[in-house]
mmCIF file of the N, C-alpha and C atoms, coordinates in Angstrom:
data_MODEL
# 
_entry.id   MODEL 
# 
loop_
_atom_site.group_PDB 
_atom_site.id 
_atom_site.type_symbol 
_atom_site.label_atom_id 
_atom_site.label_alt_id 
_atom_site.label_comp_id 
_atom_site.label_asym_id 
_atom_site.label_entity_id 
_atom_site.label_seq_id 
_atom_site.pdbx_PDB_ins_code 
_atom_site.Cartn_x 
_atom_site.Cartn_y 
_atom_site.Cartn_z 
_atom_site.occupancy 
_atom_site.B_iso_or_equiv 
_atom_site.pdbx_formal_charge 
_atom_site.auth_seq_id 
_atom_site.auth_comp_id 
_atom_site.auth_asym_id 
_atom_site.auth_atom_id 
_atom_site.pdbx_PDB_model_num 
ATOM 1   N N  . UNK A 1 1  ? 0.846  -1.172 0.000   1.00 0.00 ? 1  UNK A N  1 
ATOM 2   C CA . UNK A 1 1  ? 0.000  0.000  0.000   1.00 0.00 ? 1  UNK A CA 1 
ATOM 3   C C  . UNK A 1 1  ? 0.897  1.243  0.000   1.00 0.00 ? 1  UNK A C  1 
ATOM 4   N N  . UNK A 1 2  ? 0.733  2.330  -0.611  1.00 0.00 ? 2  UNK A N  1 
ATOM 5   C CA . UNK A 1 2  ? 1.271  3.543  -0.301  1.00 0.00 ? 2  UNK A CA 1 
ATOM 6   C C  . UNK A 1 2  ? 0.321  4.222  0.256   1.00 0.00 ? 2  UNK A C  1 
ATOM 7   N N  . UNK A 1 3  ? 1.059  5.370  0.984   1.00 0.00 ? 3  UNK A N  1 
ATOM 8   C CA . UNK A 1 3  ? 0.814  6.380  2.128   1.00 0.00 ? 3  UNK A CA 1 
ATOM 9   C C  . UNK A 1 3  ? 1.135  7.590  1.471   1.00 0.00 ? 3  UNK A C  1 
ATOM 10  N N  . UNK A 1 4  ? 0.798  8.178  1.718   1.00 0.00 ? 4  UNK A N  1 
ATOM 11  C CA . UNK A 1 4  ? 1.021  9.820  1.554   1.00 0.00 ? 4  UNK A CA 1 
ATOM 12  C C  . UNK A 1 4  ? 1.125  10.710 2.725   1.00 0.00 ? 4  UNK A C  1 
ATOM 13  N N  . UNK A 1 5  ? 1.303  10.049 4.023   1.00 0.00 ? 5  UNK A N  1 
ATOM 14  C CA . UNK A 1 5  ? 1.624  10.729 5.431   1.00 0.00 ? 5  UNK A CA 1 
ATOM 15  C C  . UNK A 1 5  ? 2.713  11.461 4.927   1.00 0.00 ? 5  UNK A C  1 
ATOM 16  N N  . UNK A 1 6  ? 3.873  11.361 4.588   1.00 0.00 ? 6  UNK A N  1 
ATOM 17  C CA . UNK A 1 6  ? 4.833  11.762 4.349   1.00 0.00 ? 6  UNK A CA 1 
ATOM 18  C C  . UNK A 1 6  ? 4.428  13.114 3.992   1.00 0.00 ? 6  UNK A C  1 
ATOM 19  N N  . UNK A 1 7  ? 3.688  13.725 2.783   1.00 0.00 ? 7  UNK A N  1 
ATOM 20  C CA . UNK A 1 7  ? 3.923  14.446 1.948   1.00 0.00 ? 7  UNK A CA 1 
ATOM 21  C C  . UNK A 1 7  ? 2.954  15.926 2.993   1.00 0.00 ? 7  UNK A C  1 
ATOM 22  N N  . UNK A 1 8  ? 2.158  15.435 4.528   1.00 0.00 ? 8  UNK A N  1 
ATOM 23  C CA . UNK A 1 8  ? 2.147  16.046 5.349   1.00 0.00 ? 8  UNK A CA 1 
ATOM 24  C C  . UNK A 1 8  ? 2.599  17.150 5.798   1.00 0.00 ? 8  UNK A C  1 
ATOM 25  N N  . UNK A 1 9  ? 3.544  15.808 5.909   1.00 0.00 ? 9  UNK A N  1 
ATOM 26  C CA . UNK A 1 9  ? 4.600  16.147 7.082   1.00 0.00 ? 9  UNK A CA 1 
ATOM 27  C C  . UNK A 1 9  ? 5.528  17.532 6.536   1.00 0.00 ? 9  UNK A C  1 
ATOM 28  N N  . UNK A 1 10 ? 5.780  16.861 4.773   1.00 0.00 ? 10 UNK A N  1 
ATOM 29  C CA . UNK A 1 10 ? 6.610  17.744 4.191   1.00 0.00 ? 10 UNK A CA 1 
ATOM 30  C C  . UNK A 1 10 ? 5.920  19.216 4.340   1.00 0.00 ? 10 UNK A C  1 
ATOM 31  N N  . UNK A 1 11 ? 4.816  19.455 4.063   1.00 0.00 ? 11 UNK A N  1 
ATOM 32  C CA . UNK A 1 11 ? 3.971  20.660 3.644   1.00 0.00 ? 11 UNK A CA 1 
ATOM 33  C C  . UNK A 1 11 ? 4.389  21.305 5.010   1.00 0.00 ? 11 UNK A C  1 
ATOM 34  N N  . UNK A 1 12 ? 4.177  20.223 6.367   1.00 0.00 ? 12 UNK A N  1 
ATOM 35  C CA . UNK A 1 12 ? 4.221  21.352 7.207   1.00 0.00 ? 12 UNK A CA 1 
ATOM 36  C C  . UNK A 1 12 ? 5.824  21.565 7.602   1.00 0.00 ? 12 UNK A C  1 
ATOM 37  N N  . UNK A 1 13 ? 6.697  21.122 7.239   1.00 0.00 ? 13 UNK A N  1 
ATOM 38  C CA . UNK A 1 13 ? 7.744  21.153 7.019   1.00 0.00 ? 13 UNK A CA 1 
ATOM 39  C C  . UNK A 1 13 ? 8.435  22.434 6.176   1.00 0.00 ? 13 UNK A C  1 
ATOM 40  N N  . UNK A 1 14 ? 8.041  22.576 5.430   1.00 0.00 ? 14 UNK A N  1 
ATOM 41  C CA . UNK A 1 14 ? 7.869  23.488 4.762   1.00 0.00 ? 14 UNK A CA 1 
ATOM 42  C C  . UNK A 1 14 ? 6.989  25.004 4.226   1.00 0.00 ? 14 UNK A C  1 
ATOM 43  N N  . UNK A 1 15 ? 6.167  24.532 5.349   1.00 0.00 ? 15 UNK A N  1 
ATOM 44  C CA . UNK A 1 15 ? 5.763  26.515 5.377   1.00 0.00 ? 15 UNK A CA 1 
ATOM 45  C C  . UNK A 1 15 ? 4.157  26.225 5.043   1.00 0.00 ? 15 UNK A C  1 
ATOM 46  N N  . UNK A 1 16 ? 3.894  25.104 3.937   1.00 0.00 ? 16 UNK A N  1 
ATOM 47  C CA . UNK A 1 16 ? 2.943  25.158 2.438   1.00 0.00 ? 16 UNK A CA 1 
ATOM 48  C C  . UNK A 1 16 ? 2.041  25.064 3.248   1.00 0.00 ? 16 UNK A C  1 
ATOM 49  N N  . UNK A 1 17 ? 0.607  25.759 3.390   1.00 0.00 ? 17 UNK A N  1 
ATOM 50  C CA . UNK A 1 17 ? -0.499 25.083 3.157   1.00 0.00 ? 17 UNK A CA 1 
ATOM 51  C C  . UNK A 1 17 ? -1.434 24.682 2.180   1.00 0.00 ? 17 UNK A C  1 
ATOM 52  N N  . UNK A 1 18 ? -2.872 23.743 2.515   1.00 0.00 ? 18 UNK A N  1 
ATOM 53  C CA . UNK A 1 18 ? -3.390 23.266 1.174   1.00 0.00 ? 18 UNK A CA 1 
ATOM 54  C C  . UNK A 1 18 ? -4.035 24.475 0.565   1.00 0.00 ? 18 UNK A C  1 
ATOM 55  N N  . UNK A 1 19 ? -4.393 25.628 1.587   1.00 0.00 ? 19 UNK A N  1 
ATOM 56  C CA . UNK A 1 19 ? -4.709 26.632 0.720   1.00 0.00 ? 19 UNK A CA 1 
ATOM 57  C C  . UNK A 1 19 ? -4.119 27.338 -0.256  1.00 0.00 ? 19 UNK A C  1 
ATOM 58  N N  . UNK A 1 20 ? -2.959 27.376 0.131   1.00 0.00 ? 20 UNK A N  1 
ATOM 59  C CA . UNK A 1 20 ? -1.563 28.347 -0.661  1.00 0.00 ? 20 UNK A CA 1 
ATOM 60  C C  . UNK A 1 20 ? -1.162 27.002 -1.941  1.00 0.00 ? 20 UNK A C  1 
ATOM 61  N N  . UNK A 1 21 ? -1.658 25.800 -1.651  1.00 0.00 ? 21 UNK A N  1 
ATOM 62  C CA . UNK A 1 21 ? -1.289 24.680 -2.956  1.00 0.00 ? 21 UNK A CA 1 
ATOM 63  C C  . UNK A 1 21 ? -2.405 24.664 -4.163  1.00 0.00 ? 21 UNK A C  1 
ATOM 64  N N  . UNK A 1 22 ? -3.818 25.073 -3.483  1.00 0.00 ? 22 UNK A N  1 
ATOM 65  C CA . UNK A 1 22 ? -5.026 25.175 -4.414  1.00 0.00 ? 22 UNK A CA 1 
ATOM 66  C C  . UNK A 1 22 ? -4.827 26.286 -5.192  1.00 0.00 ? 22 UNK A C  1 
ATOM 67  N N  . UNK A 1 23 ? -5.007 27.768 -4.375  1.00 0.00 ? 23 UNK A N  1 
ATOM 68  C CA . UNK A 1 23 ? -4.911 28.947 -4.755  1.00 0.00 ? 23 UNK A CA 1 
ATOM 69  C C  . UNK A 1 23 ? -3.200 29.124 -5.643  1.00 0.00 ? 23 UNK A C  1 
ATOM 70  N N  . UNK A 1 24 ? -2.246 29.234 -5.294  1.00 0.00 ? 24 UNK A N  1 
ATOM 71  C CA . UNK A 1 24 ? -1.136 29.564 -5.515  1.00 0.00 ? 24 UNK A CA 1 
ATOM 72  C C  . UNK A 1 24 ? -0.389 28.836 -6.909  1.00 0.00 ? 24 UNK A C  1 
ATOM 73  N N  . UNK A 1 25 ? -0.897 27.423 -6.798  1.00 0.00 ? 25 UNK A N  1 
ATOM 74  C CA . UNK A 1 25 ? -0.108 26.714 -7.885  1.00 0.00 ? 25 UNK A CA 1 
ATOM 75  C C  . UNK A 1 25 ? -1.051 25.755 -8.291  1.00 0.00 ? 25 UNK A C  1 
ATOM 76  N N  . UNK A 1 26 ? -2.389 25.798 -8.148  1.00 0.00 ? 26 UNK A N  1 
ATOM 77  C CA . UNK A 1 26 ? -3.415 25.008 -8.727  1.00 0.00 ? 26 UNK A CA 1 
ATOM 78  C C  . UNK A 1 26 ? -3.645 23.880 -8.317  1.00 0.00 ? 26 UNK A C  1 
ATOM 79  N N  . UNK A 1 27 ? -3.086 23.511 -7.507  1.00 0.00 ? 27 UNK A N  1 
ATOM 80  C CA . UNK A 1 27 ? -3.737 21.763 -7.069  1.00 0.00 ? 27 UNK A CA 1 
ATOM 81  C C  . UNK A 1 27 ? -5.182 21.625 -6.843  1.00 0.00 ? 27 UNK A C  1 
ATOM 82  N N  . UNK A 1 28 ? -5.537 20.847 -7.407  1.00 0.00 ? 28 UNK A N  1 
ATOM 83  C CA . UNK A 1 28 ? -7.438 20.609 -7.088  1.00 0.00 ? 28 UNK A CA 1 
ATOM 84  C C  . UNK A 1 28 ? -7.492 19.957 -5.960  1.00 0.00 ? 28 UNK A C  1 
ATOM 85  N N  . UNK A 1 29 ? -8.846 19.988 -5.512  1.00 0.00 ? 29 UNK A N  1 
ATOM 86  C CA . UNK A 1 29 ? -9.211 19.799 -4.424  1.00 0.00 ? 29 UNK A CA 1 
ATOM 87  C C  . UNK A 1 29 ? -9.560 18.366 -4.331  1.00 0.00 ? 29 UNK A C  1 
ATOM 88  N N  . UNK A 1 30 ? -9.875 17.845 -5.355  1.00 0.00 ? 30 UNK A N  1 
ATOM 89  C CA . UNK A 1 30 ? -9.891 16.665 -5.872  1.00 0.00 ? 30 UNK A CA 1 
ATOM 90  C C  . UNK A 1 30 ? -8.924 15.959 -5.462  1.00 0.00 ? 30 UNK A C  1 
ATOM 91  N N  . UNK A 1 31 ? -7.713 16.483 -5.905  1.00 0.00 ? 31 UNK A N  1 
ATOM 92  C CA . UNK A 1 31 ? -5.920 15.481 -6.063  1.00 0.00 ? 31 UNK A CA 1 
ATOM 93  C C  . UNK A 1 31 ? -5.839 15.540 -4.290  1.00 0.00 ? 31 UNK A C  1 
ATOM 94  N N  . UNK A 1 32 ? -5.859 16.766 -3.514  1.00 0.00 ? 32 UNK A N  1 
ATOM 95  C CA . UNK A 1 32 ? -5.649 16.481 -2.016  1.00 0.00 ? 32 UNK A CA 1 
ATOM 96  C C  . UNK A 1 32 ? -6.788 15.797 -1.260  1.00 0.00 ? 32 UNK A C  1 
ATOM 97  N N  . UNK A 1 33 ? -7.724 15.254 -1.849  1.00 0.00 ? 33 UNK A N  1 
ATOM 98  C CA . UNK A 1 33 ? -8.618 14.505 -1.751  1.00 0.00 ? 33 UNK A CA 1 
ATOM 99  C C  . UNK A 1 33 ? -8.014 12.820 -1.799  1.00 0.00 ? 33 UNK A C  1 
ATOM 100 N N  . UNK A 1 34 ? -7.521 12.372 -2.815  1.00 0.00 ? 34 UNK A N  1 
ATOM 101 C CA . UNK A 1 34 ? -7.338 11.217 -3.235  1.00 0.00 ? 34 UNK A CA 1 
ATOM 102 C C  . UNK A 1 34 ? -5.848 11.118 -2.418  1.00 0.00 ? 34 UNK A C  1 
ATOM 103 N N  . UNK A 1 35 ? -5.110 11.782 -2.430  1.00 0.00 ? 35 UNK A N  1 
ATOM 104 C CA . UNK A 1 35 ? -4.012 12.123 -0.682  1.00 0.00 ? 35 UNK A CA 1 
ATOM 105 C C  . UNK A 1 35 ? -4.268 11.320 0.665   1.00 0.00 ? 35 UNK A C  1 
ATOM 106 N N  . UNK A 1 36 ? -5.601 12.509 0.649   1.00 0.00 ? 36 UNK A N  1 
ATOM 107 C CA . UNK A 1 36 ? -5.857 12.129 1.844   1.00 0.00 ? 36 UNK A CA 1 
ATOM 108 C C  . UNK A 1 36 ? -6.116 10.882 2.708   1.00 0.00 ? 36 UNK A C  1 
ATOM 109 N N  . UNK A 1 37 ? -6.647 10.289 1.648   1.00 0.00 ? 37 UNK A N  1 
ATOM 110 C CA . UNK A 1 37 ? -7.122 8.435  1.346   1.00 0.00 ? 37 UNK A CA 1 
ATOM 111 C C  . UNK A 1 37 ? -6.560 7.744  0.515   1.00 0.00 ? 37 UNK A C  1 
ATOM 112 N N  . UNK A 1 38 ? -5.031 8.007  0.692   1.00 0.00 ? 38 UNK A N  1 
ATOM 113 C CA . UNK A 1 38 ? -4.005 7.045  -0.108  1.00 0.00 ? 38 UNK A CA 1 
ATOM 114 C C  . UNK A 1 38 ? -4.810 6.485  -1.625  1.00 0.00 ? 38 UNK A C  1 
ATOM 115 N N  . UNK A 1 39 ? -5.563 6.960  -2.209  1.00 0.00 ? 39 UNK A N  1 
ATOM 116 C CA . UNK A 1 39 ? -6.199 6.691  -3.275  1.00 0.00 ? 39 UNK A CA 1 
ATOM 117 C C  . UNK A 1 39 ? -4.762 7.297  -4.725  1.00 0.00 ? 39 UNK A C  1 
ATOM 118 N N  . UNK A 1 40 ? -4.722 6.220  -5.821  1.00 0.00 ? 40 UNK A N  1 
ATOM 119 C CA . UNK A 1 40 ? -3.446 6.557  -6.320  1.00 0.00 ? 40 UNK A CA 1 
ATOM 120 C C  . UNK A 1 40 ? -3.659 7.638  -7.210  1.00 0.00 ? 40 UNK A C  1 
ATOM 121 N N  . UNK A 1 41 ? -2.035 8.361  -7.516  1.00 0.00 ? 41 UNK A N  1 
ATOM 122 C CA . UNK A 1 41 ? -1.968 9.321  -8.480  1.00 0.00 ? 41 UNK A CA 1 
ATOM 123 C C  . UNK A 1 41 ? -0.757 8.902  -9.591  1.00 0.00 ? 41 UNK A C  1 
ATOM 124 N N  . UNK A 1 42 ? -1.143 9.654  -10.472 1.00 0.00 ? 42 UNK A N  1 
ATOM 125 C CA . UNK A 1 42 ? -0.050 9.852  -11.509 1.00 0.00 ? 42 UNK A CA 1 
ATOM 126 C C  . UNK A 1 42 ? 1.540  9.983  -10.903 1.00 0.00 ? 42 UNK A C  1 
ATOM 127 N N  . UNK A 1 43 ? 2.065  9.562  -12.164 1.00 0.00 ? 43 UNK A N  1 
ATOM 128 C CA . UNK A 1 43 ? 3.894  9.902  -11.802 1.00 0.00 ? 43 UNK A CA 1 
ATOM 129 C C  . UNK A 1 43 ? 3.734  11.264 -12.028 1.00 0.00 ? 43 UNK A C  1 
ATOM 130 N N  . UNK A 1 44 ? 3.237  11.734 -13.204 1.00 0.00 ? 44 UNK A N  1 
ATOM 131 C CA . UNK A 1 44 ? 2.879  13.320 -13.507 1.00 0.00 ? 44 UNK A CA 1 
ATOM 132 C C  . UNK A 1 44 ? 2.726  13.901 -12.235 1.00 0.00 ? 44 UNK A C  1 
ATOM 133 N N  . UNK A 1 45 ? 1.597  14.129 -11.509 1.00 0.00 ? 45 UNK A N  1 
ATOM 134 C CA . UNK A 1 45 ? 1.259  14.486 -10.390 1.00 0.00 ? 45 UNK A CA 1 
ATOM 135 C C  . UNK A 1 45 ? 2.515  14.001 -9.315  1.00 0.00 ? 45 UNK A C  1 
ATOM 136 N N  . UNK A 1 46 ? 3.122  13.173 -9.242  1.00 0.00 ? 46 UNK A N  1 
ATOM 137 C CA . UNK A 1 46 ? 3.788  13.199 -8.478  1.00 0.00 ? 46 UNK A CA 1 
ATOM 138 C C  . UNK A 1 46 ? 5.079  14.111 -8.778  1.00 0.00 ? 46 UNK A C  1 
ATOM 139 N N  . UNK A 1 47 ? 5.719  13.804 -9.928  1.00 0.00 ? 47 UNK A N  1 
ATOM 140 C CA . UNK A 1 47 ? 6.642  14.911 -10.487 1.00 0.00 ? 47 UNK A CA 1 
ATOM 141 C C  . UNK A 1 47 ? 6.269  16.381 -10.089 1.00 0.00 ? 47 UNK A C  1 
ATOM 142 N N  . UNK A 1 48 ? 5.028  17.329 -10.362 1.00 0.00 ? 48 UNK A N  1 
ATOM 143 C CA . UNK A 1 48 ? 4.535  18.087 -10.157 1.00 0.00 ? 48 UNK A CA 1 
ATOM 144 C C  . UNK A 1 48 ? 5.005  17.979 -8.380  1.00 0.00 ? 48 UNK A C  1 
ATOM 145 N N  . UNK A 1 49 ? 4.359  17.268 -7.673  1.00 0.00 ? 49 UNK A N  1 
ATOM 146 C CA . UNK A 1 49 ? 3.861  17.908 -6.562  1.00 0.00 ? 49 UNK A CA 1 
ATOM 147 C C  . UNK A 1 49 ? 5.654  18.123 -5.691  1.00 0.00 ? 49 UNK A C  1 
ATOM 148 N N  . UNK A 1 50 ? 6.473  17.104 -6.275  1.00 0.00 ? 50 UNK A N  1 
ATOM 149 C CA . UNK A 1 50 ? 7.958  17.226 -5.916  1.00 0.00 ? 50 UNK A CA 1 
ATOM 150 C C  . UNK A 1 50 ? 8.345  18.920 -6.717  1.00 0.00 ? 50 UNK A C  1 
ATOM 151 N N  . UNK A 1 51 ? 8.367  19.137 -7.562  1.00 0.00 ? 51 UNK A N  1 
ATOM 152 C CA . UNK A 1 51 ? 8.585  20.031 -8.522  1.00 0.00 ? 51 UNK A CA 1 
ATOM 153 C C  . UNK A 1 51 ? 7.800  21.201 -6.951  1.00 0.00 ? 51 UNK A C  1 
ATOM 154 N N  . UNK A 1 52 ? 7.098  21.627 -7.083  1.00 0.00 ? 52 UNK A N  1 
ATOM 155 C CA . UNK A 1 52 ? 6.237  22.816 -6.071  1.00 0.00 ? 52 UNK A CA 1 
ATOM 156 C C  . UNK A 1 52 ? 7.252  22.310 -4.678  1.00 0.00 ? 52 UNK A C  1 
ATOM 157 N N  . UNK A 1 53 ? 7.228  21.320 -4.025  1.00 0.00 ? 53 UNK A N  1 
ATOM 158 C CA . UNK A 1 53 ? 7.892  21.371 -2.689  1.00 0.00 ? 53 UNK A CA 1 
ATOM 159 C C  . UNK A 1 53 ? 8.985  21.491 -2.755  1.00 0.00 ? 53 UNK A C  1 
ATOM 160 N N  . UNK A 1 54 ? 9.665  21.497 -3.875  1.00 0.00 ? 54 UNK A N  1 
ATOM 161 C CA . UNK A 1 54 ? 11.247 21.073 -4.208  1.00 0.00 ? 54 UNK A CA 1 
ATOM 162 C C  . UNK A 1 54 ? 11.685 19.786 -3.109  1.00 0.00 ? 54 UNK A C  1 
ATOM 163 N N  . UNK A 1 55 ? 11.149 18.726 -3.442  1.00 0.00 ? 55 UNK A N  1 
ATOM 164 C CA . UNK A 1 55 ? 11.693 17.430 -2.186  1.00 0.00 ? 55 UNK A CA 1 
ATOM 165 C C  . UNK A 1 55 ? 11.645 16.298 -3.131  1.00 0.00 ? 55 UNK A C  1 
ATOM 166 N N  . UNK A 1 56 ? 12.230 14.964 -2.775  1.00 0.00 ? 56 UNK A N  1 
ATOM 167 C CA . UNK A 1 56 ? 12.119 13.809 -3.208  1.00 0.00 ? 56 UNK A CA 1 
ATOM 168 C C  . UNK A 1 56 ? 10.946 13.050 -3.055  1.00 0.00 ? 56 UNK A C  1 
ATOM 169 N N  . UNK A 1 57 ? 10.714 12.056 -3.922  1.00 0.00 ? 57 UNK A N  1 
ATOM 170 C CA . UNK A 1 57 ? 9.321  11.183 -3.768  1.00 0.00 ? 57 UNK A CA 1 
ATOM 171 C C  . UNK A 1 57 ? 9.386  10.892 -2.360  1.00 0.00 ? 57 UNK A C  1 
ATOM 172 N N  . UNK A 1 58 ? 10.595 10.313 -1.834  1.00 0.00 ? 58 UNK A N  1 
ATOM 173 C CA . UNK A 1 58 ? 10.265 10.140 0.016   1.00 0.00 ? 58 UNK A CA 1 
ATOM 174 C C  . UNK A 1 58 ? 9.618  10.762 0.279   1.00 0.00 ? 58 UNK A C  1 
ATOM 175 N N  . UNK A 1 59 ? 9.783  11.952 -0.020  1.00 0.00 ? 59 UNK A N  1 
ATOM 176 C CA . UNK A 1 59 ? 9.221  13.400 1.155   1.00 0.00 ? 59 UNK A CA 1 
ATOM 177 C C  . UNK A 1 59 ? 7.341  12.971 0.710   1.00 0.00 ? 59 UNK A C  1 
ATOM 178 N N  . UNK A 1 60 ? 7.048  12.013 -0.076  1.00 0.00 ? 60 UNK A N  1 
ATOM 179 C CA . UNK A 1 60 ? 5.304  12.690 -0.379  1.00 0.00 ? 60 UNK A CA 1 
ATOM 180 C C  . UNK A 1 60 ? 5.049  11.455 -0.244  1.00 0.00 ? 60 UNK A C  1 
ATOM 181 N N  . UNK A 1 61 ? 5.275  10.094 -0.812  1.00 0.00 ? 61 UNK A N  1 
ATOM 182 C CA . UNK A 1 61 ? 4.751  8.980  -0.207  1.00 0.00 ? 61 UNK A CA 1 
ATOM 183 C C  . UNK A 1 61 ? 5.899  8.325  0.227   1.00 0.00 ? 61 UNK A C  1 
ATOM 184 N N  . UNK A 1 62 ? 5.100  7.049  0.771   1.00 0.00 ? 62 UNK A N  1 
ATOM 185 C CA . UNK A 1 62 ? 5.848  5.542  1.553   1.00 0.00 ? 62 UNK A CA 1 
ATOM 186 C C  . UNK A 1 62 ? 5.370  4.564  0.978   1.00 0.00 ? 62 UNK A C  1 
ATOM 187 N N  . UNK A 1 63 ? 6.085  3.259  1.288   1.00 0.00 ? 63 UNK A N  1 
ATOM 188 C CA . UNK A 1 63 ? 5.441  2.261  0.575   1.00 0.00 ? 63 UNK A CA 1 
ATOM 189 C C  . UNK A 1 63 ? 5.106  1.490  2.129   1.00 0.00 ? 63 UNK A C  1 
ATOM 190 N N  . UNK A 1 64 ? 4.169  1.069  1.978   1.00 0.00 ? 64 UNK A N  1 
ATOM 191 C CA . UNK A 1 64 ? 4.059  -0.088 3.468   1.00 0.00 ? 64 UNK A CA 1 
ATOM 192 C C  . UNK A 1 64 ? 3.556  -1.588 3.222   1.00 0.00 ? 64 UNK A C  1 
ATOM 193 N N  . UNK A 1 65 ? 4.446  -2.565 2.959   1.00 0.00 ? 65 UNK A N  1 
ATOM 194 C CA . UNK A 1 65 ? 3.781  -3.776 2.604   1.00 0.00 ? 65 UNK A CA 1 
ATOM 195 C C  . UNK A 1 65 ? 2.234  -4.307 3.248   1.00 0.00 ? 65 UNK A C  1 
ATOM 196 N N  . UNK A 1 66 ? 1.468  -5.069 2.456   1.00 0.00 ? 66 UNK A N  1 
ATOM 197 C CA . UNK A 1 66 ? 0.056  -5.341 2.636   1.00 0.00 ? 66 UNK A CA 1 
ATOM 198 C C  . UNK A 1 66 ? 0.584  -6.793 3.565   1.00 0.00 ? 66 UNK A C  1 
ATOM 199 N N  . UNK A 1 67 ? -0.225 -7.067 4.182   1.00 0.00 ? 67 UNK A N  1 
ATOM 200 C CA . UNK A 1 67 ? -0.210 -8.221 4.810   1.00 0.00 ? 67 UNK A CA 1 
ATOM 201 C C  . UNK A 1 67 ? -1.386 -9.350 4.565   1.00 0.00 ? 67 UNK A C  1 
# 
């Protein structure tokens, strides 16, 4: 399963909020939706969302084996 806790952590790590990610650089509300509930995204979207935080894929998801 992947997680997206990470990419949290990063935001608050980094200053970002989801308002300043909707408004500021367009993220839909939709995409921090499907986040929120580890529901999957694009490499695109992921490129993007590294690209805006300036961080590595670590920084936005995890992988956690299924059992």
């Amino acid at each position: 399963m992947i997680s997206y806790a990470p990419f949290y952590t990063t935001l608050k790590r980094k200053g970002i909020s989801t308002y300043k990610l909707i408004n500021s650089y367009g993220i839909s509300r939709s995409l921090l939706d499907r986040l929120k509930h580890n529901k999957p995204i694009s490499t695109v979207t992921l490129n993007d969302l590294c690209t805006i935080l300036n961080c590595r894929v670590e920084d936005i998801l995890v992988y956690i084996e299924d059992n």
